[in-house]
mmCIF file of the N, C-alpha and C atoms, coordinates in Angstrom:
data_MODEL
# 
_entry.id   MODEL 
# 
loop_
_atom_site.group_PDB 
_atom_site.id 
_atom_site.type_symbol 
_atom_site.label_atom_id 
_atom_site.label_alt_id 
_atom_site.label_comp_id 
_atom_site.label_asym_id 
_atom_site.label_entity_id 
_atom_site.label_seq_id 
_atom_site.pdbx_PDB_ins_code 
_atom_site.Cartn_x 
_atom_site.Cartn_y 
_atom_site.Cartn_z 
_atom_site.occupancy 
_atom_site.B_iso_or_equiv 
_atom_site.pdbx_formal_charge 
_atom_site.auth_seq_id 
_atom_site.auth_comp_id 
_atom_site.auth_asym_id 
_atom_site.auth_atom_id 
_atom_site.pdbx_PDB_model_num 
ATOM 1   N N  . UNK A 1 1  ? 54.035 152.445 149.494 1.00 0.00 ? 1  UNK A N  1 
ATOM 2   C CA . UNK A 1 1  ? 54.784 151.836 148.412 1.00 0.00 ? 1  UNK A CA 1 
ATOM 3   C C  . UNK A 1 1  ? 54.524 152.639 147.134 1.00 0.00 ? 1  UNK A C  1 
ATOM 4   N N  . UNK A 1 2  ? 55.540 152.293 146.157 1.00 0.00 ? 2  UNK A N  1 
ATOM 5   C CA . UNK A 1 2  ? 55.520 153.046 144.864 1.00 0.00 ? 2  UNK A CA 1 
ATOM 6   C C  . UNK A 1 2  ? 55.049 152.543 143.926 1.00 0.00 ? 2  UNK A C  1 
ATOM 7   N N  . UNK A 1 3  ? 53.966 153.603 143.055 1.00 0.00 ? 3  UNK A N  1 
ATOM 8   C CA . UNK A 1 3  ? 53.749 152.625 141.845 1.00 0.00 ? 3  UNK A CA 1 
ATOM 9   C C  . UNK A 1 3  ? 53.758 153.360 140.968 1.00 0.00 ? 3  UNK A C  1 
ATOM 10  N N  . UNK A 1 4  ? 54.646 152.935 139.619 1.00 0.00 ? 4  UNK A N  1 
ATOM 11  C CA . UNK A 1 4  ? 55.080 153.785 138.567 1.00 0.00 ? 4  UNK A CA 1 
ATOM 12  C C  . UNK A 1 4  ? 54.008 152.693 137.801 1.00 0.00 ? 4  UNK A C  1 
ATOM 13  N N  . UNK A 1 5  ? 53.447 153.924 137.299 1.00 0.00 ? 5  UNK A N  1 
ATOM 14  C CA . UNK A 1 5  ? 52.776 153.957 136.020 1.00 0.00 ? 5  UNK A CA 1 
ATOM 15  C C  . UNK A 1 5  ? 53.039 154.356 134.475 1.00 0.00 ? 5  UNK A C  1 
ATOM 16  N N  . UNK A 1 6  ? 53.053 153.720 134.136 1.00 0.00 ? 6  UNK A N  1 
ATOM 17  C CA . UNK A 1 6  ? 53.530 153.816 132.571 1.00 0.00 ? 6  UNK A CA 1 
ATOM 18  C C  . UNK A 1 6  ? 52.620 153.826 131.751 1.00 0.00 ? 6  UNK A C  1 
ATOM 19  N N  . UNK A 1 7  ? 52.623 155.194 130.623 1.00 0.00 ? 7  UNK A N  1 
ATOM 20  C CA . UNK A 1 7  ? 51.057 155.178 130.100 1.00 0.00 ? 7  UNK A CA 1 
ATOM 21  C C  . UNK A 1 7  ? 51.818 156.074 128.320 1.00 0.00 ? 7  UNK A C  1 
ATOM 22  N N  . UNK A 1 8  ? 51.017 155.782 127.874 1.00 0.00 ? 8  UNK A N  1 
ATOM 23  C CA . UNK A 1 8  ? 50.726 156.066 126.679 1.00 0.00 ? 8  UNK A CA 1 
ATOM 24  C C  . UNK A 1 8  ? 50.035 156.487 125.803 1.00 0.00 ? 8  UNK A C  1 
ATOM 25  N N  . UNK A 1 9  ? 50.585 158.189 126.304 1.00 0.00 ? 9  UNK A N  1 
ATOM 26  C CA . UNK A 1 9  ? 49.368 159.416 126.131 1.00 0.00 ? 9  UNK A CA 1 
ATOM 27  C C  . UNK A 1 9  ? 48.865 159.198 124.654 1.00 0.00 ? 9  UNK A C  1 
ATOM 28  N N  . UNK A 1 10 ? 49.289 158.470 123.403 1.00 0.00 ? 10 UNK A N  1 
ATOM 29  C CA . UNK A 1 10 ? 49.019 158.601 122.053 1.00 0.00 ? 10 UNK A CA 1 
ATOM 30  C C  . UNK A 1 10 ? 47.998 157.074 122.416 1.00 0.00 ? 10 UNK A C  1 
ATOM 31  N N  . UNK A 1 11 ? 47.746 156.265 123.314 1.00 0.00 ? 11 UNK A N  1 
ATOM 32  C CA . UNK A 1 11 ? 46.625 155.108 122.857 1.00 0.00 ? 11 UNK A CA 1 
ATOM 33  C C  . UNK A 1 11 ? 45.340 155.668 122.866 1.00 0.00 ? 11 UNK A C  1 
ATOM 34  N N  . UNK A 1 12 ? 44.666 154.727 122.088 1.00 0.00 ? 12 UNK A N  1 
ATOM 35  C CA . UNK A 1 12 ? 43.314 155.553 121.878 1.00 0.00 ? 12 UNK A CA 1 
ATOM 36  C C  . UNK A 1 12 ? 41.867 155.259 122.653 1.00 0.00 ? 12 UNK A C  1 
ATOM 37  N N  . UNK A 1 13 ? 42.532 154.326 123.932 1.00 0.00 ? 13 UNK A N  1 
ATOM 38  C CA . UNK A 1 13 ? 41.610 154.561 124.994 1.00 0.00 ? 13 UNK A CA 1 
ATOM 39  C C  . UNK A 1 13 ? 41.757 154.843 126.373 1.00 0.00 ? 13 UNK A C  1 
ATOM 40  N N  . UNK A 1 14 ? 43.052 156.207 125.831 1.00 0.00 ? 14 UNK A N  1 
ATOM 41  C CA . UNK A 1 14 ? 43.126 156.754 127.394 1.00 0.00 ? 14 UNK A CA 1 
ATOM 42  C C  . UNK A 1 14 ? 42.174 157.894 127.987 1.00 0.00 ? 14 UNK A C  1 
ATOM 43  N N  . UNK A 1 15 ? 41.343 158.352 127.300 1.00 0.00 ? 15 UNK A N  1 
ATOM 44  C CA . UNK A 1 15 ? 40.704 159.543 128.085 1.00 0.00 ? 15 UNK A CA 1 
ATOM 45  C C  . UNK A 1 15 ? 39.569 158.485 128.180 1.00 0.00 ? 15 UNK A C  1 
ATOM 46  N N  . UNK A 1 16 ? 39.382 157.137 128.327 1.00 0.00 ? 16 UNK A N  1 
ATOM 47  C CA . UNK A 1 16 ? 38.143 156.267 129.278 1.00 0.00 ? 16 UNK A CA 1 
ATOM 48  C C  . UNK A 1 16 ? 38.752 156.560 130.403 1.00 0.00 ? 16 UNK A C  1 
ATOM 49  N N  . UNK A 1 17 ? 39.999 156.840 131.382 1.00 0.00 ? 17 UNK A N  1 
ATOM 50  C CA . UNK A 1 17 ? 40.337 156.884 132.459 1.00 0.00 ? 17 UNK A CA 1 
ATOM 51  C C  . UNK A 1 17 ? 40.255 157.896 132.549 1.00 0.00 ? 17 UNK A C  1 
ATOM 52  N N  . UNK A 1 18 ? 40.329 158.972 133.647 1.00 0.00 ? 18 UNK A N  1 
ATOM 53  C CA . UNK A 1 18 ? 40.665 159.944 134.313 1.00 0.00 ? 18 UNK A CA 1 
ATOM 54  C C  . UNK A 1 18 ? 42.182 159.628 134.876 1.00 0.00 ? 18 UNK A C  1 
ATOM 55  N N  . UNK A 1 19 ? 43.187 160.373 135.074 1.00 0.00 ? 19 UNK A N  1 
ATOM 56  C CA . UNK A 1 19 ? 44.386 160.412 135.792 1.00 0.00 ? 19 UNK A CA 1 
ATOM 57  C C  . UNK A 1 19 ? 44.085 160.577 137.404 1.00 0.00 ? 19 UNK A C  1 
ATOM 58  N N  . UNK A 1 20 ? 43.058 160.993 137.601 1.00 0.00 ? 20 UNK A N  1 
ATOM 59  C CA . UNK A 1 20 ? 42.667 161.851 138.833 1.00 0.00 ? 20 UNK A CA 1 
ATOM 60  C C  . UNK A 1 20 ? 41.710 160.368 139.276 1.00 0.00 ? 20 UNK A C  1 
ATOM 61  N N  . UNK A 1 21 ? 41.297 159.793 138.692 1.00 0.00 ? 21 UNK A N  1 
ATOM 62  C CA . UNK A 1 21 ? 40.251 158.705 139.058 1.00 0.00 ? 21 UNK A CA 1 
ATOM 63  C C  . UNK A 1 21 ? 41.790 157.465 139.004 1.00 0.00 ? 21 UNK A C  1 
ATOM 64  N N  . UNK A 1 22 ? 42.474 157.434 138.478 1.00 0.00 ? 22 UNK A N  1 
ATOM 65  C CA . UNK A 1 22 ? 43.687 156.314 138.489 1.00 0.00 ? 22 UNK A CA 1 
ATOM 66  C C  . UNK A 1 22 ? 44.533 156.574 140.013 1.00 0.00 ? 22 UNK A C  1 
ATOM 67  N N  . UNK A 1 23 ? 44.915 157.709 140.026 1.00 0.00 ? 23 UNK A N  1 
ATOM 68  C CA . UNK A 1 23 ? 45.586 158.265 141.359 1.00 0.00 ? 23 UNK A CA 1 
ATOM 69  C C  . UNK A 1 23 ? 45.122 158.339 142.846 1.00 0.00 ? 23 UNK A C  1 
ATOM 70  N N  . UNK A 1 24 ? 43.424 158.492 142.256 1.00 0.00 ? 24 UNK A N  1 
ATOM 71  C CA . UNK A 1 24 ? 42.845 158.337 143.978 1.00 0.00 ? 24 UNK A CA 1 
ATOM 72  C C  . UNK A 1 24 ? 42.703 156.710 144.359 1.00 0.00 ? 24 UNK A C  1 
ATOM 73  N N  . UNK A 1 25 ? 42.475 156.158 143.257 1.00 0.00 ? 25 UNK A N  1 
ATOM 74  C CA . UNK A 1 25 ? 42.294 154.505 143.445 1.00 0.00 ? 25 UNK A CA 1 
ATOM 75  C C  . UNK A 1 25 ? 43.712 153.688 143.992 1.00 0.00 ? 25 UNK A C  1 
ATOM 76  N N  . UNK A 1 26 ? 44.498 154.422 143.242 1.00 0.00 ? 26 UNK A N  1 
ATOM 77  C CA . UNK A 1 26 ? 46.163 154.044 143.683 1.00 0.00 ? 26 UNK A CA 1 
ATOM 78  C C  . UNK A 1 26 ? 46.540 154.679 145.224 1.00 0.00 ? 26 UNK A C  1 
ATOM 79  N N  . UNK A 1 27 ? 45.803 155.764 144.946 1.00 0.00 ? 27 UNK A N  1 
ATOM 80  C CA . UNK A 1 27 ? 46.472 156.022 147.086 1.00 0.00 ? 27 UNK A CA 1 
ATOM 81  C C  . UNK A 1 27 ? 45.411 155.467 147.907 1.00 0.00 ? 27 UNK A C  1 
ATOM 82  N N  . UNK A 1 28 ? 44.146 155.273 147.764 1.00 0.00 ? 28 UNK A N  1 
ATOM 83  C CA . UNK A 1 28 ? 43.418 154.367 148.231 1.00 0.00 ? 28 UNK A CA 1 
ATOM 84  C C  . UNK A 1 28 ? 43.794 153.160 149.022 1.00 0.00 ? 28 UNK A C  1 
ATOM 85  N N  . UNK A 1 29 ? 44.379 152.604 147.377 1.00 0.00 ? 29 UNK A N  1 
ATOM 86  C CA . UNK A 1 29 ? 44.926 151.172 147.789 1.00 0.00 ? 29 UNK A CA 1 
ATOM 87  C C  . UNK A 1 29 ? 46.291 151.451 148.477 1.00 0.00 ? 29 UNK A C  1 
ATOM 88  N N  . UNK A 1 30 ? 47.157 152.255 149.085 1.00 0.00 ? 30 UNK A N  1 
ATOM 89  C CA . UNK A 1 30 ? 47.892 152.634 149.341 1.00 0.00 ? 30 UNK A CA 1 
ATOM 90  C C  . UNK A 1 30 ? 49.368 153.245 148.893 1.00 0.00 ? 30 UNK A C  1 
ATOM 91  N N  . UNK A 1 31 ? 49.375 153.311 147.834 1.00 0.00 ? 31 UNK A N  1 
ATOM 92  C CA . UNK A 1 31 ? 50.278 153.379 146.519 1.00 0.00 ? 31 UNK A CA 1 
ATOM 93  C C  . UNK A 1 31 ? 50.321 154.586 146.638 1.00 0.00 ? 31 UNK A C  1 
ATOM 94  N N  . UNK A 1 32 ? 51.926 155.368 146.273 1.00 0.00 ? 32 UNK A N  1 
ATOM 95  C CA . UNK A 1 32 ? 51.966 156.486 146.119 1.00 0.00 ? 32 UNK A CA 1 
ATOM 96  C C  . UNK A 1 32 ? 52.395 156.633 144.452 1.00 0.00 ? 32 UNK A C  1 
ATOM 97  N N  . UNK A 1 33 ? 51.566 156.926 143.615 1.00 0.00 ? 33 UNK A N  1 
ATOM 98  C CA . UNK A 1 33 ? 51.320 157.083 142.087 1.00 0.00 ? 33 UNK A CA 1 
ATOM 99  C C  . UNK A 1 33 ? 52.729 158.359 141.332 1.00 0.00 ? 33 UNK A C  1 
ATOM 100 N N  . UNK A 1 34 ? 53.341 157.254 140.875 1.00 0.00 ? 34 UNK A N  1 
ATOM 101 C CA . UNK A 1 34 ? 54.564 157.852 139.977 1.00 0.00 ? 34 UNK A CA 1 
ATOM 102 C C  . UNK A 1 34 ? 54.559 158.015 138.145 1.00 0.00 ? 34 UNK A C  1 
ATOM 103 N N  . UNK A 1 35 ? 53.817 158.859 137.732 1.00 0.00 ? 35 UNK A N  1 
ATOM 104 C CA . UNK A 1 35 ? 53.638 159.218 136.259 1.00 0.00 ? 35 UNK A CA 1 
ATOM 105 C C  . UNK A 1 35 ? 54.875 159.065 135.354 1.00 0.00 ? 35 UNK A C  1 
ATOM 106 N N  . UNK A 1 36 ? 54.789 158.297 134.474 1.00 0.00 ? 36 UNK A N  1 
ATOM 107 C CA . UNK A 1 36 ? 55.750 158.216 133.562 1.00 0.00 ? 36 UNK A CA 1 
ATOM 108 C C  . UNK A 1 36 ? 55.462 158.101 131.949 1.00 0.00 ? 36 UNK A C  1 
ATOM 109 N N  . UNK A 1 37 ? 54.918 158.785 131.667 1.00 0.00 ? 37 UNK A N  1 
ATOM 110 C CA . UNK A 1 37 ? 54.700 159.393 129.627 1.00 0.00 ? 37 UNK A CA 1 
ATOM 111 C C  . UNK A 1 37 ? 55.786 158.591 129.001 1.00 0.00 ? 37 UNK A C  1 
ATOM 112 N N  . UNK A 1 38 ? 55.214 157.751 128.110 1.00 0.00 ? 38 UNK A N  1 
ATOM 113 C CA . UNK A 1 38 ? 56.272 157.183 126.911 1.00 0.00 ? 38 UNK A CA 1 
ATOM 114 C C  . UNK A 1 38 ? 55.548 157.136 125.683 1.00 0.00 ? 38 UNK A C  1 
ATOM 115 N N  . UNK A 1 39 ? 55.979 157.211 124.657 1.00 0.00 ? 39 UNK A N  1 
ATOM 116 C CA . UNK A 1 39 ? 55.367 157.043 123.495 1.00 0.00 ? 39 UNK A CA 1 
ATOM 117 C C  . UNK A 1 39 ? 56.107 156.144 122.430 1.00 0.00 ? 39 UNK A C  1 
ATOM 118 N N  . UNK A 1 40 ? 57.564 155.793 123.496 1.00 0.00 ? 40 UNK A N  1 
ATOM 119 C CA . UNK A 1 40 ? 58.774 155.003 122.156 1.00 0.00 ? 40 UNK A CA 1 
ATOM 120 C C  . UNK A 1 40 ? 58.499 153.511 123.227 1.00 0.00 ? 40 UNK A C  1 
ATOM 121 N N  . UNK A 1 41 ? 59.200 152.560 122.780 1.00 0.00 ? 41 UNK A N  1 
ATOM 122 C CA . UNK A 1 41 ? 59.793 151.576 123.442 1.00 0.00 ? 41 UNK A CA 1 
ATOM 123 C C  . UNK A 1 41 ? 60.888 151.659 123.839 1.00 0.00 ? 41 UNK A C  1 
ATOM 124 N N  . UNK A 1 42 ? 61.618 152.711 123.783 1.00 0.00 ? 42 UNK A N  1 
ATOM 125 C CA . UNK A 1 42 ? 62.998 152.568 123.809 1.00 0.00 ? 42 UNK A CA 1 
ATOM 126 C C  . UNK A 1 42 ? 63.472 153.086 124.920 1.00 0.00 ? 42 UNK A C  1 
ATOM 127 N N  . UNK A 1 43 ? 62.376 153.854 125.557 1.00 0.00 ? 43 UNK A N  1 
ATOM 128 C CA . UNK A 1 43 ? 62.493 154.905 126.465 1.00 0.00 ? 43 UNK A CA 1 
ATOM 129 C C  . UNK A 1 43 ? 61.722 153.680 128.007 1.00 0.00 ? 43 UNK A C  1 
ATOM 130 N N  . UNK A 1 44 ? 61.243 152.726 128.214 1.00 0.00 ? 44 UNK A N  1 
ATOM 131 C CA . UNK A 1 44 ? 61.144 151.962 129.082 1.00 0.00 ? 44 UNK A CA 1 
ATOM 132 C C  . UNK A 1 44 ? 62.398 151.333 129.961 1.00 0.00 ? 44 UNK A C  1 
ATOM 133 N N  . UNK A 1 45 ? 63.320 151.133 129.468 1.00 0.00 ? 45 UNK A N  1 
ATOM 134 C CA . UNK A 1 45 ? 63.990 150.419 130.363 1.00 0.00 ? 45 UNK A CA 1 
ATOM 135 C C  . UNK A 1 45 ? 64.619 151.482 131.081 1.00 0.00 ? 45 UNK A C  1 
ATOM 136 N N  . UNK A 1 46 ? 64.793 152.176 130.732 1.00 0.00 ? 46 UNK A N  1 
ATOM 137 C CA . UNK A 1 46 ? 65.280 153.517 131.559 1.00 0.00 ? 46 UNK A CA 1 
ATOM 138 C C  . UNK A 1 46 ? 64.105 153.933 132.740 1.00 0.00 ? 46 UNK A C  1 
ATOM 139 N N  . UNK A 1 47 ? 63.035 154.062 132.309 1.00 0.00 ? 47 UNK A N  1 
ATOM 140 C CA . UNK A 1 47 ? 62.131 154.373 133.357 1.00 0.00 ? 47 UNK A CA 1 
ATOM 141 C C  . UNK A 1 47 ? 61.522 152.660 134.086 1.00 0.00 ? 47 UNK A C  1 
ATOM 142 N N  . UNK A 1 48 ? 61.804 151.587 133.566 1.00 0.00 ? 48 UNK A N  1 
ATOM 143 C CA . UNK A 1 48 ? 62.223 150.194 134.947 1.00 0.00 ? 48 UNK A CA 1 
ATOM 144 C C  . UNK A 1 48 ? 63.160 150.431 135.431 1.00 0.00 ? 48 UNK A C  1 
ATOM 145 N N  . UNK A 1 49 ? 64.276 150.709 134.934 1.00 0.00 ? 49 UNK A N  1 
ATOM 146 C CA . UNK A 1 49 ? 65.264 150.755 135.883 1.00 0.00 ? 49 UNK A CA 1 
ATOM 147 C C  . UNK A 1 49 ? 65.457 151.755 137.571 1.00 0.00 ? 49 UNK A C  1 
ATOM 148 N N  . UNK A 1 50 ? 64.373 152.714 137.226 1.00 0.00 ? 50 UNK A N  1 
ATOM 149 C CA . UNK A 1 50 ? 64.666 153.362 138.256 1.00 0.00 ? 50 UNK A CA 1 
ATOM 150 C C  . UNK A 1 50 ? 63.308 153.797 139.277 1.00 0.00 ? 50 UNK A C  1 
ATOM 151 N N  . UNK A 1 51 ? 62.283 152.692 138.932 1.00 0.00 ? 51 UNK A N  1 
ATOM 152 C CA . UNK A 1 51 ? 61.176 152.217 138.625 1.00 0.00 ? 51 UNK A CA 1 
ATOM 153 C C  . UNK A 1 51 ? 60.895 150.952 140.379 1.00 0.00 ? 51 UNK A C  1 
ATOM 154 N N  . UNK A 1 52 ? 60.330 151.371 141.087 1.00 0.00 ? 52 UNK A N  1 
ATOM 155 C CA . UNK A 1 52 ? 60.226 150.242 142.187 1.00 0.00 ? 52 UNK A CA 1 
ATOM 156 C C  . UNK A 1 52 ? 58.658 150.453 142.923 1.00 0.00 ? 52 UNK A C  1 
ATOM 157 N N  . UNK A 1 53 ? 58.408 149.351 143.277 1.00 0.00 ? 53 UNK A N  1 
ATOM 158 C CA . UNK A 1 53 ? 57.025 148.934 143.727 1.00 0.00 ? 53 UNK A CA 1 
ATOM 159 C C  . UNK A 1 53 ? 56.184 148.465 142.689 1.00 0.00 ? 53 UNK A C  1 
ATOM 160 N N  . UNK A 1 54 ? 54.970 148.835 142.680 1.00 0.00 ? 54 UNK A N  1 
ATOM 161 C CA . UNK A 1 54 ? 54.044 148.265 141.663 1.00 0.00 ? 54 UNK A CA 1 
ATOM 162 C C  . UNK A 1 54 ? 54.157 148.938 140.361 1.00 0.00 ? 54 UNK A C  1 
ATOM 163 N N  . UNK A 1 55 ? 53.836 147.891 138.956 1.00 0.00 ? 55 UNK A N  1 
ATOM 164 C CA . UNK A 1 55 ? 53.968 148.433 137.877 1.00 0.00 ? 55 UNK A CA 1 
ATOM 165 C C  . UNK A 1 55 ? 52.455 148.804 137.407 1.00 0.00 ? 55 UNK A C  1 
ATOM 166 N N  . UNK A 1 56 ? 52.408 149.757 137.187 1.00 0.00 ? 56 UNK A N  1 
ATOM 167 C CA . UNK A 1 56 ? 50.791 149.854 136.213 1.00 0.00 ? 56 UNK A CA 1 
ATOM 168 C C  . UNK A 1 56 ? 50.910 150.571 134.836 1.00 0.00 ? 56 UNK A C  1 
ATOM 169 N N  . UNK A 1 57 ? 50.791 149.370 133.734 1.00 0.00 ? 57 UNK A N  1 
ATOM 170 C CA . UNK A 1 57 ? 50.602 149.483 132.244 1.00 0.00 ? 57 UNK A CA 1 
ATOM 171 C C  . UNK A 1 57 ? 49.752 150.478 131.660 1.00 0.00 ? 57 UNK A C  1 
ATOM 172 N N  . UNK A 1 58 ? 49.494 151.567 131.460 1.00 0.00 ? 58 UNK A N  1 
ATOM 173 C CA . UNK A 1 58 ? 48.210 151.969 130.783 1.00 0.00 ? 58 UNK A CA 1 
ATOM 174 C C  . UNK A 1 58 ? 49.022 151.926 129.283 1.00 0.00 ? 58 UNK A C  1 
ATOM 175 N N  . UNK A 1 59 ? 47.420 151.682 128.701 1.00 0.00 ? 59 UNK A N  1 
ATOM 176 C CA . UNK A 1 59 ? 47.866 152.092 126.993 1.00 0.00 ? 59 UNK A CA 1 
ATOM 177 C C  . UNK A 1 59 ? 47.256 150.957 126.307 1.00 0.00 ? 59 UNK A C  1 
ATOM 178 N N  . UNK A 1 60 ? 47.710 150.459 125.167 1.00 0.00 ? 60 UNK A N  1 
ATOM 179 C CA . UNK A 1 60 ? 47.398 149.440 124.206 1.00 0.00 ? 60 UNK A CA 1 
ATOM 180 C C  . UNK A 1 60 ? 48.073 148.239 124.576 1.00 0.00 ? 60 UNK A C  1 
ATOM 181 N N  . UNK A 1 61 ? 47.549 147.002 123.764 1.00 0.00 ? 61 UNK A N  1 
ATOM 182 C CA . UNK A 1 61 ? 48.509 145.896 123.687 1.00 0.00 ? 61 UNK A CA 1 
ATOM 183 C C  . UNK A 1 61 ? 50.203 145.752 123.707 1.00 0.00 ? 61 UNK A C  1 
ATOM 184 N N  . UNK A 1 62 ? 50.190 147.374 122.994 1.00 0.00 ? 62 UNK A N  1 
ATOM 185 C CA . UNK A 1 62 ? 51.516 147.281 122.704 1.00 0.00 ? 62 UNK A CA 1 
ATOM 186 C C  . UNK A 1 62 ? 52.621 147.776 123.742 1.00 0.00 ? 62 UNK A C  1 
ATOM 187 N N  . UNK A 1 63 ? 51.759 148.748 124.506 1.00 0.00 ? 63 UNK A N  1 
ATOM 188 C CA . UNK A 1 63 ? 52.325 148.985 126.044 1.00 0.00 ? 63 UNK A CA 1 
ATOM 189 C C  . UNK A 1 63 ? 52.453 148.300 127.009 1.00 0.00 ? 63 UNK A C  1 
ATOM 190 N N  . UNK A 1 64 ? 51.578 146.976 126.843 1.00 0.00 ? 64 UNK A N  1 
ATOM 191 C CA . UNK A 1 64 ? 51.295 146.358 127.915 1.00 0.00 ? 64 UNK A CA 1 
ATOM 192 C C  . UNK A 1 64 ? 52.618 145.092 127.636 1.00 0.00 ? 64 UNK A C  1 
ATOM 193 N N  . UNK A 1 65 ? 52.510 144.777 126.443 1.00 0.00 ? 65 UNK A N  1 
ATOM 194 C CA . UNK A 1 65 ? 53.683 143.780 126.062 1.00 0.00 ? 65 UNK A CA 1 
ATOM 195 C C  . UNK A 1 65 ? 55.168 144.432 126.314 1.00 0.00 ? 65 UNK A C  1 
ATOM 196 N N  . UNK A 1 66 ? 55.027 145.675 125.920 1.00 0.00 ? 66 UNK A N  1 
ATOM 197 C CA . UNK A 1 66 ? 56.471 146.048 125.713 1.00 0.00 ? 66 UNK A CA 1 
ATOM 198 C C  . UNK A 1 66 ? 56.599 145.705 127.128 1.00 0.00 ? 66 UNK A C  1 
ATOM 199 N N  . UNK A 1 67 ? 56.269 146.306 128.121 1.00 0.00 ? 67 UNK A N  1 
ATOM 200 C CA . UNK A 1 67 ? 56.593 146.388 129.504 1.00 0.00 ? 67 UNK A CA 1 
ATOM 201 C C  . UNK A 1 67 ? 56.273 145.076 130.158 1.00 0.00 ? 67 UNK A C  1 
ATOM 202 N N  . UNK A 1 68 ? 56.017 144.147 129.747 1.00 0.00 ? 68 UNK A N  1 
ATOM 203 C CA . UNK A 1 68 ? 55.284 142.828 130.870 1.00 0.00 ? 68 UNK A CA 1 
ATOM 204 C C  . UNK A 1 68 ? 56.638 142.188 130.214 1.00 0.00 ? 68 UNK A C  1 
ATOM 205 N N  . UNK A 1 69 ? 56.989 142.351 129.183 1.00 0.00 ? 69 UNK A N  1 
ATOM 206 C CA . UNK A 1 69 ? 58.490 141.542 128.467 1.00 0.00 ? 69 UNK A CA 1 
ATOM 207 C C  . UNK A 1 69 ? 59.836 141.754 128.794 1.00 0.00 ? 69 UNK A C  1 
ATOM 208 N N  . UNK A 1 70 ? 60.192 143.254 129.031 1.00 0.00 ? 70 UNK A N  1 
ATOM 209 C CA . UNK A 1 70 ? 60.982 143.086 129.605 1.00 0.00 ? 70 UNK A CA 1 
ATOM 210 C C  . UNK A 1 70 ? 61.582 143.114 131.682 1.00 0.00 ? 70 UNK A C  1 
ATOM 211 N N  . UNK A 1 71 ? 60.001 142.875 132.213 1.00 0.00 ? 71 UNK A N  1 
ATOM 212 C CA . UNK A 1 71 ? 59.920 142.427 133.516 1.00 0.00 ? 71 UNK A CA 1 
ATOM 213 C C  . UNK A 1 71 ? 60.243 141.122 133.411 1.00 0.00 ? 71 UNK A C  1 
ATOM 214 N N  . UNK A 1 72 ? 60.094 140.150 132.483 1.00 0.00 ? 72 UNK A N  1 
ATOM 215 C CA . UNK A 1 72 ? 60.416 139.012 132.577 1.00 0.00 ? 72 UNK A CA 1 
ATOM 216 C C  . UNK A 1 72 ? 61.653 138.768 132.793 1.00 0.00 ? 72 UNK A C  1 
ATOM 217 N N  . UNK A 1 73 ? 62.968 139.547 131.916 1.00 0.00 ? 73 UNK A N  1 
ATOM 218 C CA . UNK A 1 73 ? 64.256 139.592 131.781 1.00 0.00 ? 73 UNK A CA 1 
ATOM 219 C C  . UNK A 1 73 ? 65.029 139.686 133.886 1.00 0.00 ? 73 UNK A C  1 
ATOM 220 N N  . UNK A 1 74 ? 63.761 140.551 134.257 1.00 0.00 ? 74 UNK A N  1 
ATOM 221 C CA . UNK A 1 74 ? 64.414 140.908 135.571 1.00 0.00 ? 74 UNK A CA 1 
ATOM 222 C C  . UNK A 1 74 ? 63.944 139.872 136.148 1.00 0.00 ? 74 UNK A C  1 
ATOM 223 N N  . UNK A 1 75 ? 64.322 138.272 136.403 1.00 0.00 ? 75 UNK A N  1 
ATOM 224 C CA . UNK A 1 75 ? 63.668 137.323 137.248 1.00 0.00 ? 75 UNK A CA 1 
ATOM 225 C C  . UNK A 1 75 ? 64.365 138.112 138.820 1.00 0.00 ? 75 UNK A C  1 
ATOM 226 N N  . UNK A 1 76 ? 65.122 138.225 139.049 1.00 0.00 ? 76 UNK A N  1 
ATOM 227 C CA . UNK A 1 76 ? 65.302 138.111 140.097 1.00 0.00 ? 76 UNK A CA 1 
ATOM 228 C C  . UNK A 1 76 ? 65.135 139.535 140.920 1.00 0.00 ? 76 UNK A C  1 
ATOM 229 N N  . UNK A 1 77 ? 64.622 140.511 140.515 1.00 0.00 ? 77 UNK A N  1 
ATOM 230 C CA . UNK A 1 77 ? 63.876 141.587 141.338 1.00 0.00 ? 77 UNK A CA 1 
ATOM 231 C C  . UNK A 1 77 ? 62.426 142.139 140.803 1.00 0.00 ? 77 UNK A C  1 
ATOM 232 N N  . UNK A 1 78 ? 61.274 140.792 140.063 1.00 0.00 ? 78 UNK A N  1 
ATOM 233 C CA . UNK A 1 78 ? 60.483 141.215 139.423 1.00 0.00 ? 78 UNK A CA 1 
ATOM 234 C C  . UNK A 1 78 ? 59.492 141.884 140.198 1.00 0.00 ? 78 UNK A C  1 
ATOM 235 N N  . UNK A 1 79 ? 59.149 143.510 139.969 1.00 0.00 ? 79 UNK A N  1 
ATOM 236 C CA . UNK A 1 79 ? 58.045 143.899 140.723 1.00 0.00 ? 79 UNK A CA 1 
ATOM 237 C C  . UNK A 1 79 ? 56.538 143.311 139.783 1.00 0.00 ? 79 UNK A C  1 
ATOM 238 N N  . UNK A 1 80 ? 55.657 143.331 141.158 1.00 0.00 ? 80 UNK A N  1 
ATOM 239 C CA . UNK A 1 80 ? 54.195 143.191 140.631 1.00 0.00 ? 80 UNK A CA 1 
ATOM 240 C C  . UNK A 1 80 ? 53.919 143.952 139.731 1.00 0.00 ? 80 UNK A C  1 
ATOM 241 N N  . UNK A 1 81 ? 53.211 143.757 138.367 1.00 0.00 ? 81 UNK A N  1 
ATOM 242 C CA . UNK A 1 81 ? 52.469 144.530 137.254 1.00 0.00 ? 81 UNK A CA 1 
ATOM 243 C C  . UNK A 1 81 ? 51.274 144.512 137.161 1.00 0.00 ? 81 UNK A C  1 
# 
């Protein structure tokens, strides 16, 4: 299964992760890890839309809202976040 990740190379506690430590944990769990860089809000629904399997938020509050808000809008094909 797919999991697009959505991250937000400008928050200021992304180098606590490794990409390489996020990706082995994601194929681990069986997930095949789909990178997606945003830095606008505006640029998300474009990358949900074409966006399937698991969602994973990296970034700030503000990444995590933008994207958990408009999963709500999709009731009726909401993937896991």
């Amino acid at each position: 299964m797919q999991a697009t990740v959505i991250y937000n190379p400008n928050a200021g506690g992304s180098a606590r992760c490794k990409v390489e430590d996020l990706n082995g944990a994601l194929r681990a769990a069986g997930f095949h890890p789909v990178h997606q860089a945003t830095s606008r809000e505006e640029d998300l629904d474009a990358i949900l839309a074409r966006s399937s399997g698991l969602i994973v938020a990296c970034g700030g509050d503000g990444t995590l809202r933008a994207v958990a808000t408009r999963l709500v809008d999709r009731r009726s094909e909401q993937p896991p976040l």
